[in-house]
C-alpha positions in Angstrom: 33.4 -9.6 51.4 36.3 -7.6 51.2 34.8 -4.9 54.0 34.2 -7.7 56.7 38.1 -9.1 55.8 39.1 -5.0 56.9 37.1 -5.3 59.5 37.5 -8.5 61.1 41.8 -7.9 60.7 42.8 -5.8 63.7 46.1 -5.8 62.7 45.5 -3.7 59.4 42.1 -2.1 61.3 44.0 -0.3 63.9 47.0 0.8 61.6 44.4 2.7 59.3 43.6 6.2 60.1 39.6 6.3 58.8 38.7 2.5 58.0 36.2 1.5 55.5 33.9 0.9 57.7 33.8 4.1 59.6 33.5 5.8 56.2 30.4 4.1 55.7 29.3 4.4 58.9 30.3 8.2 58.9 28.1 7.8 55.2 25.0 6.6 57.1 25.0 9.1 59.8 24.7 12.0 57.7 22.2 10.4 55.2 19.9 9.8 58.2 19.9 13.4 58.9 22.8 13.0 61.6 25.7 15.6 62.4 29.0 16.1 60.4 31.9 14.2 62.6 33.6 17.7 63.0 30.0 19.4 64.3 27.8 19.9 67.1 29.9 17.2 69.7 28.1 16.6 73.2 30.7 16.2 76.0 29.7 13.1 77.9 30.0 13.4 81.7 32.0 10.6 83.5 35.5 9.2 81.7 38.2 9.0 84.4 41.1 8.5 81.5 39.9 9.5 78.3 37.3 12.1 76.8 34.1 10.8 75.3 31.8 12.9 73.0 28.7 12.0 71.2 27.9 12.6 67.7 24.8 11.7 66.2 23.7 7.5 67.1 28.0 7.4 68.0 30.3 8.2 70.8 33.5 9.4 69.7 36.7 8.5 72.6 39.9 9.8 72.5 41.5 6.2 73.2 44.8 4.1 72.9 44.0 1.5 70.1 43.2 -1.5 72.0 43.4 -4.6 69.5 42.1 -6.7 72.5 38.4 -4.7 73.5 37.7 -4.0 70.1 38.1 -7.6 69.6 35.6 -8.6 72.6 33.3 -6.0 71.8 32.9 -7.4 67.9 32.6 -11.2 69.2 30.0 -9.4 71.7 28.1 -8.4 68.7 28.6 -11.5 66.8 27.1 -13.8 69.5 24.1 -11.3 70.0 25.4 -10.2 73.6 22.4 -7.0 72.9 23.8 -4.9 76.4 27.4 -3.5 75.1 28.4 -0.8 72.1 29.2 -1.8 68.6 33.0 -1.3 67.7 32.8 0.8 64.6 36.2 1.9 63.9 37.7 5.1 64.2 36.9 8.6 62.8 39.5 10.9 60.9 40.4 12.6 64.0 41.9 9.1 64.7 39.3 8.2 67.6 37.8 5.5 68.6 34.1 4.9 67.2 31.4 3.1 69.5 28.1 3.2 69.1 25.5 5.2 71.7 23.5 3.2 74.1 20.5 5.3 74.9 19.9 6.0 78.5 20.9 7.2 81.6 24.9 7.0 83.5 25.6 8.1 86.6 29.2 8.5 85.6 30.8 10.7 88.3 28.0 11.5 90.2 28.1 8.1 91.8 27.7 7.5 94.6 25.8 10.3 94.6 23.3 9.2 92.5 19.0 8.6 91.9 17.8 6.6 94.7 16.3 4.0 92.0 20.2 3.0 90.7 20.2 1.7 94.5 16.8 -0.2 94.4 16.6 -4.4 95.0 15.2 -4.0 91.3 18.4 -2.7 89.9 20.9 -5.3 91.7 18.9 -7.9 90.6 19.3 -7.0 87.0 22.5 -5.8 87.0 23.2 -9.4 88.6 21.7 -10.7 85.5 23.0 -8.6 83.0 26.5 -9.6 84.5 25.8 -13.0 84.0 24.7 -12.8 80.8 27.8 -10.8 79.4 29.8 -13.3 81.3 28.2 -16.5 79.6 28.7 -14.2 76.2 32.1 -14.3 76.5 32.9 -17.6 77.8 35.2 -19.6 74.4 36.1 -16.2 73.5 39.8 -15.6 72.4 41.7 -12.5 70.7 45.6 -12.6 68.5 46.1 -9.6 71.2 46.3 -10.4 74.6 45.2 -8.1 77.3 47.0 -6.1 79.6 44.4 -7.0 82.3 44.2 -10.7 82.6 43.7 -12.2 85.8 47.1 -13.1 87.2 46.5 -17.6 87.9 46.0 -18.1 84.2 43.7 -21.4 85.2 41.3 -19.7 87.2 40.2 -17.5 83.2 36.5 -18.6 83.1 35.3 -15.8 81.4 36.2 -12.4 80.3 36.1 -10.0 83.3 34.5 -6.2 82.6 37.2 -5.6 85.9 34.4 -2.3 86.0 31.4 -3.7 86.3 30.1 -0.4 88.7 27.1 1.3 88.8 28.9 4.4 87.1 29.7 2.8 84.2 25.8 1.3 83.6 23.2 2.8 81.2 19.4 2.7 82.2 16.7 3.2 80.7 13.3 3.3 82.1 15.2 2.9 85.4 17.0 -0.5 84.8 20.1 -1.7 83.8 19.9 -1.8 80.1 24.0 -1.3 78.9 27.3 -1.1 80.2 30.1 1.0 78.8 33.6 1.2 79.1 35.8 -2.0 78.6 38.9 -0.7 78.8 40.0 -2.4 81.9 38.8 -5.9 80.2 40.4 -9.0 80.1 40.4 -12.9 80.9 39.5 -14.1 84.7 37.4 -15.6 87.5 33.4 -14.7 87.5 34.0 -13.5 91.5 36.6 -11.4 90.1 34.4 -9.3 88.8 30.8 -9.7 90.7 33.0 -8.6 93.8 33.6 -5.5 92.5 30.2 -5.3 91.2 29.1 -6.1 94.9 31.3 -3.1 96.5 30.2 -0.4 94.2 26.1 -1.4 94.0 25.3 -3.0 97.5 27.4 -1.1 98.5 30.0 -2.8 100.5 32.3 0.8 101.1 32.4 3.4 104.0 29.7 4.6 103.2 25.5 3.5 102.4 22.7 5.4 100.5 20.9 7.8 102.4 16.9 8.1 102.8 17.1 11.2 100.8 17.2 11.9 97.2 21.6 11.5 96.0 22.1 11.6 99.7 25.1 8.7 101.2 26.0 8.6 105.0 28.5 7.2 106.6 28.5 3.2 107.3 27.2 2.5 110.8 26.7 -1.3 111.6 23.5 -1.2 113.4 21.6 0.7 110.5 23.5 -1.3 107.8 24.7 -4.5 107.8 21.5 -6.5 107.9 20.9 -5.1 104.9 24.1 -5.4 103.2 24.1 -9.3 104.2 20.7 -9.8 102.8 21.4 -7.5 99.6 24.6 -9.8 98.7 22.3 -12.9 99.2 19.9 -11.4 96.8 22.8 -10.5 93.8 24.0 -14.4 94.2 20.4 -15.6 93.4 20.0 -13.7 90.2 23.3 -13.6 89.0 22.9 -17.9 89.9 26.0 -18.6 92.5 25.8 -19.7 96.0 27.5 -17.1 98.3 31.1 -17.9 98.5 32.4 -18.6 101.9 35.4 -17.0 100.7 34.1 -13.5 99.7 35.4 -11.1 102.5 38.8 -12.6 101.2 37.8 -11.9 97.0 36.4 -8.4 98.2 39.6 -7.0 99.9 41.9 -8.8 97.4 39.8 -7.1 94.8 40.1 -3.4 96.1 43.6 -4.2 97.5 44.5 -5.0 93.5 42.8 -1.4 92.9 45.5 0.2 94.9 48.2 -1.8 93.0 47.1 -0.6 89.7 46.6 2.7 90.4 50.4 3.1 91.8 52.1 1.1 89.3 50.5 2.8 86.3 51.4 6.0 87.9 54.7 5.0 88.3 54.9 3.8 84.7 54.0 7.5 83.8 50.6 6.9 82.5 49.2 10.8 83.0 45.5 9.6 84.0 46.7 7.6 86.3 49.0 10.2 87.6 45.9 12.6 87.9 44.0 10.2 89.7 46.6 9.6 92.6 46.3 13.1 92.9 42.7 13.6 93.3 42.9 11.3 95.5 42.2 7.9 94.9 44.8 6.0 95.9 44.1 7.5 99.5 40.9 6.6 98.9 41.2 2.9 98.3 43.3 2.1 100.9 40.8 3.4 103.3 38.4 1.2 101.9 40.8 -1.7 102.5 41.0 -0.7 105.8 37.6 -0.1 106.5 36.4 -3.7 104.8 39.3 -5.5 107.2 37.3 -3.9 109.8 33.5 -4.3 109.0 33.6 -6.8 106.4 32.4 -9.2 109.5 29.1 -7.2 110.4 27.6 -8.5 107.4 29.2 -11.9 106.9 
């Protein structure tokens, strides 16, 4: 049909101000009752570089065009991959359309966050809903490349999330049940990706979770590590991976790369970017390199 042809051509998709599609979809929202695009937007907490709203079953993102995730996330869709947002287009404010997971994100609470997001339960299924969007995207390829591909072009087994983080999960009944925000996305190693996931949900930073409700405390060895060594065990199980004997190397690499992006965007001009150096970030993440140089032997 001539819609999918609109839909499936990025090309002529992201040059359109209001595709056919979002007409339609915009159509459907308000036959079902929903809200008129310009009316009644929820500010969604959490979005580090762009502003997200909701309106009606959508979010609305003010968003570069990115050819290459809007790509991912319609093979997503087409293969079944049930955990991600639809791409729907974009509204006639110009902004990207997505569809609303329903549930719960820490966004920028984290770390400060419900004391179940840090539960064995939780790591476990985040494992495996890693895995699972992993194997989605294995074979997948995009006419745009991305910005964010993994550096050794042989080692691209899958598509990395590169944000794979407790902030950016939904849950729902209080598990994982959607992840949001594939902006960073792009071609790499599986490690790439769970060793991130291992630093922000373990955790493997300066700090642990407290016994107390959004309470975190400093990272002392002899109250911690045992339980960060058997907590990485227990992600490799269900995500189905033996421990690397490599991973203090993947972790530090990975949060080293952190700082690198963060200063070259910057320095590129990217105003986000710029922001987050000066809330400080950067200063942030190399401490953390610092601190897993260190410690990263107490639980290894």
């Amino acid at each position: 049909m001539e819609i999918e042809k609109v839909i499936h051509d990025d090309v002529l998709f992201e040059a359109q101000i209001l595709t056919l599609k979002a007409k339609l979809e915009w159509i459907q929202i308000t036959d079902q009752g929903g809200v008129h695009l310009s009316e009644h937007e929820e500010l969604l907490a959490g979005g580090n570089v762009n502003k997200v709203t909701k309106v009606g079953n959508t979010v609305r993102r003010d968003a570069k065009p990115n050819s290459y995730v809007h790509a991912l996330l319609k093979h997503l869709e087409q293969v079944g991959y049930p955990n991600s947002p639809k791409y729907l287009g974009r509204d006639e404010q110009g902004r990207e359309i997505l569809s609303y997971i329903e549930g719960v994100v820490s966004g920028n609470e984290y770390p400060e966050i419900e004391r179940y997001m840090w539960s064995d339960e939780t790591l476990t299924e985040l494992a495996k809903l890693l895995r699972s969007y992993h194997d989605a995207t294995v074979g997948f390829t995009s006419f745009s490349p991305s910005s964010n591909a993994y550096s050794d072009s042989t080692q691209h087994e899958v598509v990395c999330h590169n944000d794979f983080a407790l902030y950016n999960v939904v849950f729902k009944d209080r598990l994982p049940v959607g992840i949001i925000d594939f902006d960073m996305a792009g071609p790499g190693p599986r490690l790439w990706d769970i060793v991130y996931t291992l630093y922000t949900a373990v955790p493997l930073a300066g700090f642990s979770p407290g016994k107390d409700e959004r309470e975190v405390v400093p990272y002392h060895k002899q109250d911690h590590a045992s339980e960060r060594n058997r907590r990485i065990a227990l992600f490799f199980k269900a995500y189905g991976m033996d421990v690397p004997t490599d991973l203090k190397e993947w972790v530090i690499s990975r949060i080293h790369f952190m700082c690198t992006t963060l200063s070259n965007r910057a320095s590129s001009g990217e105003i986000a970017f710029i922001k987050m150096i000066e809330e400080g970030h950067l200063a942030h993440y190399e401490k953390e390199v610092r601190f897993l140089e260190k410690h990263f032997d107490d639980w290894s």
